[in-house]
LUMLUMZA-651000 format. One record per residue (C-alpha): x, y, z negated. Coordinates in Angstrom, 2 decimals, decimal comma. Last residue first. Layout:
residues N
+---------+---------+---------+
:    east :   north :      up :
+---------+---------+---------+
:       X :       Y :       Z :
...
+---------+---------+---------+
end
This chain:
residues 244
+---------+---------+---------+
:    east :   north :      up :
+---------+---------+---------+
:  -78,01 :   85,81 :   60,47 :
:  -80,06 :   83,18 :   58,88 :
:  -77,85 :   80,68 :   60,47 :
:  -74,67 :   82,54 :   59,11 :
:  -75,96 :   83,07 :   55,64 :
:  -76,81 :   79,76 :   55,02 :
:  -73,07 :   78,46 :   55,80 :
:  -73,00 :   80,58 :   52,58 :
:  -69,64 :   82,99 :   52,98 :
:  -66,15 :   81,30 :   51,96 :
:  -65,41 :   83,29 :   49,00 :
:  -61,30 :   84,25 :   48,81 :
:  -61,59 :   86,42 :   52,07 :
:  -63,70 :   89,11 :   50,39 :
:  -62,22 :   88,92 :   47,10 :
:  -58,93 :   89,92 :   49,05 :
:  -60,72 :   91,98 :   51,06 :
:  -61,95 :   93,93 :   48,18 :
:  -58,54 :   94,07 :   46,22 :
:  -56,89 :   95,77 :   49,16 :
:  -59,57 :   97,92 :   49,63 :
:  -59,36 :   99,27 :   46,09 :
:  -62,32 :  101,01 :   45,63 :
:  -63,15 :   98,89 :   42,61 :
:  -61,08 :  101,68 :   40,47 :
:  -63,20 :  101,99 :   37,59 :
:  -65,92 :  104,91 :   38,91 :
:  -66,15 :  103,21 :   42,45 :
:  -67,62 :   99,84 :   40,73 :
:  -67,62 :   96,80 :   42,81 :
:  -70,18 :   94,25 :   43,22 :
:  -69,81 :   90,66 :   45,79 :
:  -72,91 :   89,98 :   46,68 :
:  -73,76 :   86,51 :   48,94 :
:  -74,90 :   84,38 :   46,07 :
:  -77,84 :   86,53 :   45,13 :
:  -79,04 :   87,16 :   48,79 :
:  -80,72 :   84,22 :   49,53 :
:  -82,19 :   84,48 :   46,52 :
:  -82,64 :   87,62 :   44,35 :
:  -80,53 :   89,65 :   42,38 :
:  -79,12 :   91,73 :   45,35 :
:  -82,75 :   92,79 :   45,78 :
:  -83,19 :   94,11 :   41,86 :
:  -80,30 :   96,11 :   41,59 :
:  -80,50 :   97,62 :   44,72 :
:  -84,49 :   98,76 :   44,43 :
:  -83,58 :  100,01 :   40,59 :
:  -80,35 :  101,80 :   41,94 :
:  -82,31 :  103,52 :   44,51 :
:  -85,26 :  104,35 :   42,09 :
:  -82,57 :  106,27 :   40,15 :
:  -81,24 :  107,75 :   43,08 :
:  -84,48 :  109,04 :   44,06 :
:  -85,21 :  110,42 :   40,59 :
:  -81,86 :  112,02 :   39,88 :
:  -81,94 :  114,16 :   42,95 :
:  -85,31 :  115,36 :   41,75 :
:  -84,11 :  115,99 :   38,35 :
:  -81,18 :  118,16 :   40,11 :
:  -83,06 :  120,11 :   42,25 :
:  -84,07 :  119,27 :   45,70 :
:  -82,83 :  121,66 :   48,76 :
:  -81,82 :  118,69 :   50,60 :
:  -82,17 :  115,41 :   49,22 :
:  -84,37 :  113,92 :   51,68 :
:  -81,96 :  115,16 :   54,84 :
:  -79,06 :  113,22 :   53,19 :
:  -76,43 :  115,66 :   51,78 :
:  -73,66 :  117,09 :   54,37 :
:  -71,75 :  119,13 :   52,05 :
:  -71,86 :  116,54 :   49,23 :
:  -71,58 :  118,29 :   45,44 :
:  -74,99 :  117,90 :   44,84 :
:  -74,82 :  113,87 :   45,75 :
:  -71,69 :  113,41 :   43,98 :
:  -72,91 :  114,61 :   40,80 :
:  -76,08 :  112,64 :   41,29 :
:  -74,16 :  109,65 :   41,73 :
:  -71,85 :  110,08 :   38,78 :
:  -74,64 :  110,90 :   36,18 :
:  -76,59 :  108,07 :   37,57 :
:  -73,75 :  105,54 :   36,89 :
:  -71,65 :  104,05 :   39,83 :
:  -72,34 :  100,73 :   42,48 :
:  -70,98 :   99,16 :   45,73 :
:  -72,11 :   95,87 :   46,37 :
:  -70,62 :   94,55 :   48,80 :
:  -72,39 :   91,65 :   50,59 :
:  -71,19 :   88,86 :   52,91 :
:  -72,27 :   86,80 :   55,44 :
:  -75,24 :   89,75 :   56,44 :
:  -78,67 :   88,94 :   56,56 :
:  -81,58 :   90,22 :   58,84 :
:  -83,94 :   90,57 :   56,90 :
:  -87,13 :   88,08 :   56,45 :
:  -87,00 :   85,84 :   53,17 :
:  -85,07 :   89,07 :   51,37 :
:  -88,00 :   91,64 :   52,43 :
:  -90,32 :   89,12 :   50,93 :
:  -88,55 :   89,31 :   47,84 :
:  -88,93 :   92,84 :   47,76 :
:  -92,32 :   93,34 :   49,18 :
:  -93,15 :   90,58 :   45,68 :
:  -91,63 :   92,47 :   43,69 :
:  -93,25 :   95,30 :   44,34 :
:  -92,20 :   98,42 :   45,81 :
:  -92,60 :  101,90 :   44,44 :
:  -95,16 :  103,89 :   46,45 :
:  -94,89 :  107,40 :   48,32 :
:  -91,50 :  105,80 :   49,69 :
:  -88,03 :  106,99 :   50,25 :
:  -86,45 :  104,32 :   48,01 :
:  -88,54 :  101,44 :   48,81 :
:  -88,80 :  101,02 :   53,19 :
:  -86,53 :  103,58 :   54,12 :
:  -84,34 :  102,85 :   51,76 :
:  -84,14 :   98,48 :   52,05 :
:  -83,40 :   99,62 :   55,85 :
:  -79,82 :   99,58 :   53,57 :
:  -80,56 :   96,03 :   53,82 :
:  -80,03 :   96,10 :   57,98 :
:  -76,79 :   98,08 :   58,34 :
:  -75,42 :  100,78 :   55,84 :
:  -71,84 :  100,88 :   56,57 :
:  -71,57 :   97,59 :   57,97 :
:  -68,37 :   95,99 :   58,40 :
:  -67,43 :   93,52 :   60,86 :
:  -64,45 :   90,85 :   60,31 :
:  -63,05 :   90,17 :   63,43 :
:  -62,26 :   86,79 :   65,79 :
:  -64,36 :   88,59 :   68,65 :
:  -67,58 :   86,81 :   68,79 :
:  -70,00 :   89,05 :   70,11 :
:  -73,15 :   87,58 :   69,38 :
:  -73,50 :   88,60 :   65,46 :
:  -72,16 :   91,63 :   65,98 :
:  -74,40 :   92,87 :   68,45 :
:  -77,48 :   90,94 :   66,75 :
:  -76,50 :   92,81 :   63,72 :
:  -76,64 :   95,98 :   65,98 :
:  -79,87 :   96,29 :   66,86 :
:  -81,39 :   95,19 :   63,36 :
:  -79,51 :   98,40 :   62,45 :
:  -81,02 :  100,22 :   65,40 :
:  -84,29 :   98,93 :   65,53 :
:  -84,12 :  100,37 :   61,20 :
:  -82,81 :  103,73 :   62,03 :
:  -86,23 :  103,96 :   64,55 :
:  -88,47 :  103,03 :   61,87 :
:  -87,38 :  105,02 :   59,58 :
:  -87,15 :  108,39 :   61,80 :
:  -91,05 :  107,85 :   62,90 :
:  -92,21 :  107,09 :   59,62 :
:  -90,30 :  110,16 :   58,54 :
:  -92,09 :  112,12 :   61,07 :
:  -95,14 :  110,93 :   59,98 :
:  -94,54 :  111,65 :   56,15 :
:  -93,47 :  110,17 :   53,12 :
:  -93,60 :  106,67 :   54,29 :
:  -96,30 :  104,64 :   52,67 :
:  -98,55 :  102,81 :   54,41 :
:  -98,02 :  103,07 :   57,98 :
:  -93,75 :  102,64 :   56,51 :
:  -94,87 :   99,08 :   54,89 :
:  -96,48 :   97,82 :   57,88 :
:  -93,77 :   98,58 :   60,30 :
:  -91,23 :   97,25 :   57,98 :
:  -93,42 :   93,75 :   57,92 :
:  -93,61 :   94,30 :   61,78 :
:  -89,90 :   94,39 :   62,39 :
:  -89,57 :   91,27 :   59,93 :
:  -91,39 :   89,06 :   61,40 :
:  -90,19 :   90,43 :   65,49 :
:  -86,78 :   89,32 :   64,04 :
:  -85,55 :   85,99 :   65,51 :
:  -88,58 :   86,38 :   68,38 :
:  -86,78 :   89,56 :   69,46 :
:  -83,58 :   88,14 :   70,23 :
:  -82,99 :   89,68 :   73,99 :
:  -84,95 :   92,92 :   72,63 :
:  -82,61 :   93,96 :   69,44 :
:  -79,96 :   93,33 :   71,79 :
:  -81,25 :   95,56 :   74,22 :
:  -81,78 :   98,25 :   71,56 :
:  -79,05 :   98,20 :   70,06 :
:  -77,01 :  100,44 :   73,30 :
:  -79,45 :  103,22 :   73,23 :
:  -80,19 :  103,35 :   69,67 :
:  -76,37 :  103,55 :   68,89 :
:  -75,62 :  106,40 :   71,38 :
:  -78,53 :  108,43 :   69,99 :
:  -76,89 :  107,80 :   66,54 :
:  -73,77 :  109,12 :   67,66 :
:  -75,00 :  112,30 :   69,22 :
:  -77,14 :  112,97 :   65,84 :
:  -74,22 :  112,40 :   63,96 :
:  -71,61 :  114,49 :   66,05 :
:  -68,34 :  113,01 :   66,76 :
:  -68,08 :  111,85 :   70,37 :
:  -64,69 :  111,50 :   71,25 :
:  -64,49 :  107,93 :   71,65 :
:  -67,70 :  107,43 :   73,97 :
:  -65,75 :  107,27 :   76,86 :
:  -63,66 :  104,73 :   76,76 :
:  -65,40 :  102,63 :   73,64 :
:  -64,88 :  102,80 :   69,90 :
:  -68,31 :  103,92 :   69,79 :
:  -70,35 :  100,85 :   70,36 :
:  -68,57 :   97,70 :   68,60 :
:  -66,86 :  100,44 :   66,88 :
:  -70,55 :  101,47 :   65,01 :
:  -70,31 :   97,70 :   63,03 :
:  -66,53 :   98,80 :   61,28 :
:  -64,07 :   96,58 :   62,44 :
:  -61,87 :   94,71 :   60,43 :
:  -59,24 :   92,92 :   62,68 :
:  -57,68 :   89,71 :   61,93 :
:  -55,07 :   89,44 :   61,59 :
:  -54,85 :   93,56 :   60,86 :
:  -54,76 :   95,89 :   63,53 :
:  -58,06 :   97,35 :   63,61 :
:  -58,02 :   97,47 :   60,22 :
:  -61,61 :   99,44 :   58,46 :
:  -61,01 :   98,51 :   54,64 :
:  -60,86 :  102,19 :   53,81 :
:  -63,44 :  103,61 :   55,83 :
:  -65,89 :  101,02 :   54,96 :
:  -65,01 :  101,95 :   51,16 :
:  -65,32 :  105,56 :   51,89 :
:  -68,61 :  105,12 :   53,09 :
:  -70,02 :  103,13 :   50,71 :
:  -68,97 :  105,25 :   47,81 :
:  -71,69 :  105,25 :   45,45 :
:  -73,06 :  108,92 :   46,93 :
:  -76,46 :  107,53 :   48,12 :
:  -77,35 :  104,69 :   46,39 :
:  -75,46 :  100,80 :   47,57 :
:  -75,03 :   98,69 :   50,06 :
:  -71,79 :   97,67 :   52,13 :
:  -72,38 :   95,04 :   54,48 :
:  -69,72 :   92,02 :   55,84 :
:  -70,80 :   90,73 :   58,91 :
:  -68,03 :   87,43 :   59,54 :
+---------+---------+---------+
end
């Protein structure tokens, strides 16, 4: 089972992955980046930039062997970023996050290891790139086509917080998302505002509506316990798995 935690910047999504991460457990939770990282020889590397290098290289030849499954949606994010990423090097940086999500879906979709695999920002966080970071605000209609062609997890956590919470958290981060650097508080507000409207809205509609499970990080809902258990109590949409 994919299981993929969504949500602004600074809801927790992170923390939660971290927390329900059990290699141990019967039967293991894995986090998506393990399938690639948690490797001899690529254990110790801790840098961000080193380990997203590492993750292009290895998604990309899954991406390739099942490029007909998601060559629709590749070139609907290709379309949208022409048009309205910020910038050409963000265009650029976008797209190539996005290969590597899609990347590694396929990864954990074809290797079949018994374990639950969680995605810390895998193929609807692209959903940021494409209508959060953007010089236009999305339609409906980009979002619902986004939902007909993404790559879909089995399950969805929805991790959410207020505004005044998420920008807090966002100022206070010492490694703050390269868009957010330097910008002042209304600013900070703004894109996490939009980011809650874009989340909101996607998670409402179908196929992904009956996938979502939401959880509140200001009341508690980062219980991991209590997630899994939720988790594991809602068989995922047989849909799910042959959209996957």
């Amino acid at each position: 089972m994919i299981v993929e935690i969504v949500g602004p910047s600074g809801a927790g999504k992170s923390t939660l992955a971290a927390m329900l991460r059990d290699p141990g457990a019967d039967p293991p939770t894995l986090l998506s980046t393990d399938l690639v990282l948690d490797r001899p020889g690529r254990r110790w590397i801790r840098h961000p930039t080193a380990r997203n290098l590492v993750g292009d290289l290895a998604a990309l030849p899954w991406l390739l062997s099942a490029w007909d499954r998601y060559e629709g949606f590749l070139r609907f994010a290709a379309r949208r970023l022409r048009a309205h990423a910020p910038s050409a090097l963000a265009r650029h940086n976008y797209l190539r996050n996005i290969v590597r999500r899609v990347g590694l879906h396929e990864l954990a979709r074809r290797r079949d290891i018994g374990a639950t695999i969680v995605a810390d920002e895998g193929t609807l966080h692209t959903a940021y790139y494409l209508f959060v970071y953007s010089t236009e605000r999305a339609h409906r209609s980009e979002l619902v086509r986004f939902a007909e062609l993404a790559p879909l997890p089995d399950r969805v956590v929805h991790v959410r917080a207020s505004i005044p919470d998420l920008v807090e958290r966002s100022l206070r981060r010492p490694d703050p998302r390269r868009e957010l650097r330097g910008a002042s508080r209304p600013e900070v507000e703004r894109w996490l505002r939009r980011a809650t409207e874009v989340f909101d809205e996607l998670l409402g509609l179908d196929p992904l509506r009956e996938r979502v499970l939401v959880v509140d990080s200001a009341d508690g809902g980062l219980d991991p316990a209590a997630v899994r258990a939720r988790l594991m109590g809602a068989r995922a949409p047989a849909a799910a798995r042959a959209r996957g």
